[in-house]
C-alpha positions in Angstrom: 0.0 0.0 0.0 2.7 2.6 1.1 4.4 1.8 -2.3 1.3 1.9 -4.5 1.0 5.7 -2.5 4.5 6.4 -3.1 4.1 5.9 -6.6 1.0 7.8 -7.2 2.3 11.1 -5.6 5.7 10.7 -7.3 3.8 10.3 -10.9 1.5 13.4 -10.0 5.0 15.7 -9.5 5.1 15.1 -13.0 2.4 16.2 -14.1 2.6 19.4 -11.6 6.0 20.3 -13.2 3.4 20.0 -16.8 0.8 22.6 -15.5 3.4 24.5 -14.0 6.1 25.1 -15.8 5.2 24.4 -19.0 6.9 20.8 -19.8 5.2 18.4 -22.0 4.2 15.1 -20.4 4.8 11.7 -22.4 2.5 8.7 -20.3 4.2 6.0 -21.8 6.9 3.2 -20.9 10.3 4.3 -19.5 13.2 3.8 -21.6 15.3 0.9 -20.2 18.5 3.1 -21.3 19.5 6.1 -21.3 19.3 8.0 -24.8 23.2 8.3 -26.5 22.8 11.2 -27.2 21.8 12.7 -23.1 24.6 10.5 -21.3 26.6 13.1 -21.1 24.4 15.5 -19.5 23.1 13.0 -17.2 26.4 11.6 -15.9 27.7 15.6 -15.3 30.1 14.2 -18.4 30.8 11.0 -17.2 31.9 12.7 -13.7 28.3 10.2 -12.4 28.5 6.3 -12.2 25.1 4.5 -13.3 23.4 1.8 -11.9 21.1 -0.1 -13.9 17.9 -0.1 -11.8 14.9 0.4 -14.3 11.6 0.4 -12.8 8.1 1.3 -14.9 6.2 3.4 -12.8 3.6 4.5 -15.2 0.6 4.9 -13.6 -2.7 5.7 -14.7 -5.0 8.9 -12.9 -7.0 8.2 -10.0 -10.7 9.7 -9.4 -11.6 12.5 -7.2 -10.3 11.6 -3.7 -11.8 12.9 -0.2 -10.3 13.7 2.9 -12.0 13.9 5.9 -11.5 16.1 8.6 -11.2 13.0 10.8 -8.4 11.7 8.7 -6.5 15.0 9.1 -7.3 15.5 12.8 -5.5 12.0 12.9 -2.6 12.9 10.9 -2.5 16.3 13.1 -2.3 13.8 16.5 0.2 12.1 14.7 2.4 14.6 13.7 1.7 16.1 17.5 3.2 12.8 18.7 6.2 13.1 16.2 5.1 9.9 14.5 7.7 8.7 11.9 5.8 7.3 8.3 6.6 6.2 5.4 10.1 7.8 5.1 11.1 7.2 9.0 13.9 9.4 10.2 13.2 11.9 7.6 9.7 13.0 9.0 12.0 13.1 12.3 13.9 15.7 10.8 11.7 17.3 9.6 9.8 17.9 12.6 13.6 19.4 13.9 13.5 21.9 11.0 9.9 22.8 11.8 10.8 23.6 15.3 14.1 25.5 14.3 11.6 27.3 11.6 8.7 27.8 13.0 5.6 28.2 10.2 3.2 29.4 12.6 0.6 31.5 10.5 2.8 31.5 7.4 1.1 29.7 4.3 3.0 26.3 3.2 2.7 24.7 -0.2 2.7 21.0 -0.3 3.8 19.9 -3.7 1.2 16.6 -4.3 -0.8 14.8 -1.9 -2.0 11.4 -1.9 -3.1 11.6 2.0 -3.3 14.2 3.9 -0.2 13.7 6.0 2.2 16.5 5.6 -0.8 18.6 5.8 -1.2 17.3 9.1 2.2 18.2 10.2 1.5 21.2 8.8 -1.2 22.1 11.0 -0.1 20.8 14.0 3.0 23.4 13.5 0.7 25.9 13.3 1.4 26.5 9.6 -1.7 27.0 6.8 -1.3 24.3 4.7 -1.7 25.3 0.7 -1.9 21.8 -1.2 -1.5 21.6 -5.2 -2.5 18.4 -6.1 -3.3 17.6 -10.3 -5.9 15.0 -9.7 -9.5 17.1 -7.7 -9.5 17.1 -3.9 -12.5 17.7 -2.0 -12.6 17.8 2.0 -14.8 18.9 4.5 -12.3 20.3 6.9 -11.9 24.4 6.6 -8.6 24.3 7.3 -7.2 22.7 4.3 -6.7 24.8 0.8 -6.7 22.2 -2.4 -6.1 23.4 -5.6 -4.9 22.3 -9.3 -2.1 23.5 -11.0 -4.7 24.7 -13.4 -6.7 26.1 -11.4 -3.0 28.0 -9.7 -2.2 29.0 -13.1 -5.3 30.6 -13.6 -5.1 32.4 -10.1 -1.0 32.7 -9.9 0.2 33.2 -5.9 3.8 32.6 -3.8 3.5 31.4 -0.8 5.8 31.9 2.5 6.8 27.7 2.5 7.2 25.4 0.4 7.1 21.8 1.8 8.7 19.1 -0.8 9.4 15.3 0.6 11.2 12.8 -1.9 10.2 14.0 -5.5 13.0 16.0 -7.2 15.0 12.8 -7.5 12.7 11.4 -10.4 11.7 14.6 -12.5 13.2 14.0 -15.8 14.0 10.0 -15.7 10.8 9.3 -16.9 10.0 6.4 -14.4 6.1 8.0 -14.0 6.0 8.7 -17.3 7.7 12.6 -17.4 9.8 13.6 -20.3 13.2 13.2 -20.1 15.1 15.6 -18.9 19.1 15.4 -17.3 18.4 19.0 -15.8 14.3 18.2 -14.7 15.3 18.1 -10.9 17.5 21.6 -11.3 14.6 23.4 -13.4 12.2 22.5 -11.0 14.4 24.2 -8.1 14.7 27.4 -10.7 11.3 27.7 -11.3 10.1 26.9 -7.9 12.0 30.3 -6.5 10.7 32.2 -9.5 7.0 31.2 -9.5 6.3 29.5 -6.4 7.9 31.3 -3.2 7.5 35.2 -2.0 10.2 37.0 -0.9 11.9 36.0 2.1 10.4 32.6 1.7 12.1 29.7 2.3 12.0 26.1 1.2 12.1 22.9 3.2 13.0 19.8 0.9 14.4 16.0 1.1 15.6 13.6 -1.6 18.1 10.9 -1.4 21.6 11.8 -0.3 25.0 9.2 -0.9 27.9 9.1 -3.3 26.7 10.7 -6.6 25.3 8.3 -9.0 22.1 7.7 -11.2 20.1 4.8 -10.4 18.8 4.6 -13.9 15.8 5.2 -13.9 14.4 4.7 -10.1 16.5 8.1 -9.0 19.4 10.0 -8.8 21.6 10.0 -5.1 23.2 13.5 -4.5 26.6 14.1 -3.8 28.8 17.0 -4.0 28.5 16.7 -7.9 24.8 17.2 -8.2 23.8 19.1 -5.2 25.9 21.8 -6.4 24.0 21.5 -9.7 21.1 21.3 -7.9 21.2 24.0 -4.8 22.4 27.3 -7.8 20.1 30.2 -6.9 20.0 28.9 -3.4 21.6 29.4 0.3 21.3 26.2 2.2 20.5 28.0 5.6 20.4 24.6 7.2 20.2 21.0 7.0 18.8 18.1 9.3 20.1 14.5 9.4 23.1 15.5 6.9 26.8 14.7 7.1 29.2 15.5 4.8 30.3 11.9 5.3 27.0 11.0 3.8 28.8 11.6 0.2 30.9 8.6 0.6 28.8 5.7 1.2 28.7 2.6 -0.6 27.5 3.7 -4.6 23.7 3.0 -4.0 23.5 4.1 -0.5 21.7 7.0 0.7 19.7 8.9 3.5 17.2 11.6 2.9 18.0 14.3 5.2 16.1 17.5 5.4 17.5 21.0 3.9 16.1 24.5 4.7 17.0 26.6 1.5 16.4 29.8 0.9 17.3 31.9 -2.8 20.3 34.0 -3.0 20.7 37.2 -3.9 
């Protein structure tokens, strides 16, 4: 089940980065290699060991989804009770940059939902949580704020947060069916700050950290080769659950620690 979920919200990033920014969106089986002629710019010219792990994670869209208020008054309790989900110590740090970072009336975007979880955590941080999700949401509970990307586009706003959990690591490998793209992770971190965040806004965001490599096409692992790449435009103002030791684990190896970022000047 937690995989199914896992794959549904990282095949909706996808199509956010579509309504958003513009990209076309091609629903169809991954390529098991890489094409020739976009090595290069995926391996940082050949500076980026591969590992063949190819995984189709195509998956078709869902119907309008509900959430309840008592499903987010649950995920609230949780999040009160600094329950670790799905990705373990990483909702722990998370709760550490919340603390650090308080969000207490600020608005925070939550980049695709398939459960109402982060908004949860959200909440119980005192946060308002903004949640653009491309497949319709409905809820009864007052506090939330769904939208489209359509429907954002239509109506463009920044927000004071934004809230992203595992999903720049797959834009642009076409695993859920995106385009490919070597630079899909680094253009969504450009147009993120352009379109996305007000001034003196910061971001909190996690994605898998080890020796730079691409796990073709499951994800990319950042190391100092990529997160330079990937953190241009940005100040990392601080980081939870990361060690600079990190980037010399075994090739395949990672944690997800948390990173506050903020754009530079």
């Amino acid at each position: 089940m937690l995989w199914q979920i896992t794959k549904v919200l990282i095949w909706k990033m996808s199509l956010l980065v579509y309504c958003l920014f513009g990209f076309s969106c091609l629903f169809s089986t991954p390529p098991r290699q890489i094409p020739e002629n976009l090595v290069r710019r995926f391996t940082v010219n050949g500076t980026i060991p591969i590992i063949d792990y190819w995984i189709d994670g195509t998956y078709s869209a869902q119907s309008c989804r509900f959430y309840a208020k008592e499903e987010v008054d649950k995920s609230v309790q949780k999040a009160l009770n600094r329950h670790q989900g799905y990705y373990g110590e990483t909702d722990e740090w998370l709760y550490e940059a919340l603390q650090r970072y308080p969000i207490a009336g600020k608005e925070v975007l939550i980049i695709g939902s398939v459960e109402p979880m982060y908004e949860g955590v959200v909440i119980a941080f005192g946060g308002i949580p903004y949640t653009l999700e491309y497949n319709p949401l409905s809820t009864n509970d007052k506090r939330l704020h769904i939208m489209t990307p359509i429907e954002l586009a239509k109506n463009p706003r920044k927000f004071d947060v934004i809230l992203s959990v595992s999903s720049i690591e797959h834009d642009g490998l076409g695993r859920y069916g995106d385009p490919i793209n070597p630079d899909g992770d680094i253009d969504f971190m450009s147009n993120a700050k352009d379109k996305l965040l007000k001034e003196g806004g910061h971001m909190f965001i996690a994605f898998p950290v080890g020796r730079d490599c691409l796990c073709w096409n499951a994800h990319r692992i950042y190391g100092p080769i990529r997160l330079r790449k990937l953190f241009q435009g940005w100040i990392v103002q601080d980081s939870f659950g990361f060690s600079t030791s990190d980037c010399f684990k075994p090739l395949g190896e990672f944690c997800q620690p948390v990173f506050c970022v903020i754009p530079s000047l």
